[in-house]
C-alpha positions, 0 to 999 in steps of 0.5 A, spaced: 672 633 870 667 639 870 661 641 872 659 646 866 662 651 861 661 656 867 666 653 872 671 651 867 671 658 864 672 660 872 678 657 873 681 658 866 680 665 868 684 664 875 690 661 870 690 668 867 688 673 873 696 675 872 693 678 865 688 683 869 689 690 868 694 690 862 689 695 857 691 691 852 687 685 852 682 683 847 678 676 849 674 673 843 670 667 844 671 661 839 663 660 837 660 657 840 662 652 844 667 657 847 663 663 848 660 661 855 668 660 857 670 667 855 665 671 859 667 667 865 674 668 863 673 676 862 669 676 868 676 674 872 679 679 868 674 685 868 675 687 860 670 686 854 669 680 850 666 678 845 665 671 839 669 670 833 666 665 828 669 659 826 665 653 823 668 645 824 668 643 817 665 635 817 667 629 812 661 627 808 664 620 808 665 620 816 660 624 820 662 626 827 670 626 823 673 633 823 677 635 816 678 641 820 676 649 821 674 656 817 674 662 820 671 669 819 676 672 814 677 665 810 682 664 814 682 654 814 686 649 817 686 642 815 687 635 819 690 631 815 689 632 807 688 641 805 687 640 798 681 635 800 679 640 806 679 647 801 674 643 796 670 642 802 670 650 803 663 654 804 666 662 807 660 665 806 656 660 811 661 663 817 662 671 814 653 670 816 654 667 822 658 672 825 653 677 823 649 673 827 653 672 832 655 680 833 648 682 831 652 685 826 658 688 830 664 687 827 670 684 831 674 689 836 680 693 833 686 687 834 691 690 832 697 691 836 693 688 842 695 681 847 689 676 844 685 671 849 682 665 844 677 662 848 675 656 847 671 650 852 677 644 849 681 642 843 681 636 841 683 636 834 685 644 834 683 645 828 679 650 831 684 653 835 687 653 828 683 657 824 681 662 828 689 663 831 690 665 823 684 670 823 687 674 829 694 674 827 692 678 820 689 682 824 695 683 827 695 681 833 701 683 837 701 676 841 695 671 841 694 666 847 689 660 847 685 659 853 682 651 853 680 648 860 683 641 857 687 640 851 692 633 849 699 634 848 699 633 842 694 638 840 698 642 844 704 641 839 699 642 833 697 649 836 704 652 837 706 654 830 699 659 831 699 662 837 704 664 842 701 661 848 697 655 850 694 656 856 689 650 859 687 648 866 688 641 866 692 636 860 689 629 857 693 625 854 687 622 849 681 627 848 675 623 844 669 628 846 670 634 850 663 632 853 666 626 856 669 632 862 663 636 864 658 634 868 653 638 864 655 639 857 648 642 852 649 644 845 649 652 845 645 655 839 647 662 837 641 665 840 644 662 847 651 666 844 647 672 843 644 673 849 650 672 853 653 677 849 647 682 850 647 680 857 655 681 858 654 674 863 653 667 863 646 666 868 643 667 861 645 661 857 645 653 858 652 653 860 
């Protein structure tokens, strides 16, 4: 259990202390659940950081069941039936929220560079998916994804992704990340925003 996404990003970012001071490293916040977690990651690590939008696609017919994942780019995953998945697809809706995340910045040149997907769990990993995808055509010489928790099988389903699965603790069945924090409020983009303007987490309802 955690106390919020702060700790859980402090001691996420004790499992990659080995990483400080390589000059190749990039941390991106998968937003933006992930973007409170990657300031605390990349506050142990001392380098910038900075947000990678990527947008749950919900099924209509069950509300609360991911069908899985868009990242900026056009960059999807799927849980379970793609084509049903590509039908359902909306890339401008998360091309505008990364504009609005990085107040029109665009992502940090990757190419080449050792890539620190954050995120505050996986669950599905659809998420994890799709912006893993965004990272790899970019380039990214290798891509290591960082969750506090994570299950085993999800662990399974990322691997063909990124190269490296970092978290604190696995869980054999996770239903709701909420269930392991303390402290668990949503985090709006303007939350994202402001930790990104601040460069810290005291800032956000982490």
């Amino acid at each position: 259990m955690f106390r919020d996404r702060a700790e859980a990003g402090q001691r996420l970012g004790e499992w990659l202390r080995h990483l400080r001071g390589r000059p190749d490293l990039e941390v991106l916040g998968i937003a933006r659940g992930g973007a409170p977690v990657a300031a605390e990651v990349a506050g142990v690590l001392r380098v910038p950081w900075t947000v990678i939008a990527v947008r749950r696609l919900i099924s209509s017919a069950c509300p609360g069941l991911t069908m899985g994942a868009v990242a900026e780019g056009g960059y999807v995953s799927a849980v379970g039936n793609r084509a049903m998945v590509s039908t359902n697809v909306d890339t401008a809706q998360v091309e505008r929220m990364a504009v609005r995340l990085r107040q029109g910045e665009p992502l940090p040149e990757l190419a080449d560079r050792t890539v620190i997907l954050v995120d505050d769990g996986a669950v599905t990993g659809a998420t994890a998916r799709a912006a893993c995808r965004a990272v790899r055509a970019a380039d990214a010489a290798r891509i290591i994804l960082a969750v506090p928790l994570i299950a085993p099988c999800t662990v399974a389903g990322v691997c063909d992704c990124a190269d490296e699965v970092v978290r604190v603790v696995a869980i054999p069945r996770i239903e709701r990340l909420g269930d392991y924090y303390r402290k668990y409020p949503s985090i709006t983009e303007a939350d994202v925003v402001t930790l990104l303007a601040t460069d810290g987490i005291d800032a956000a309802t982490a």
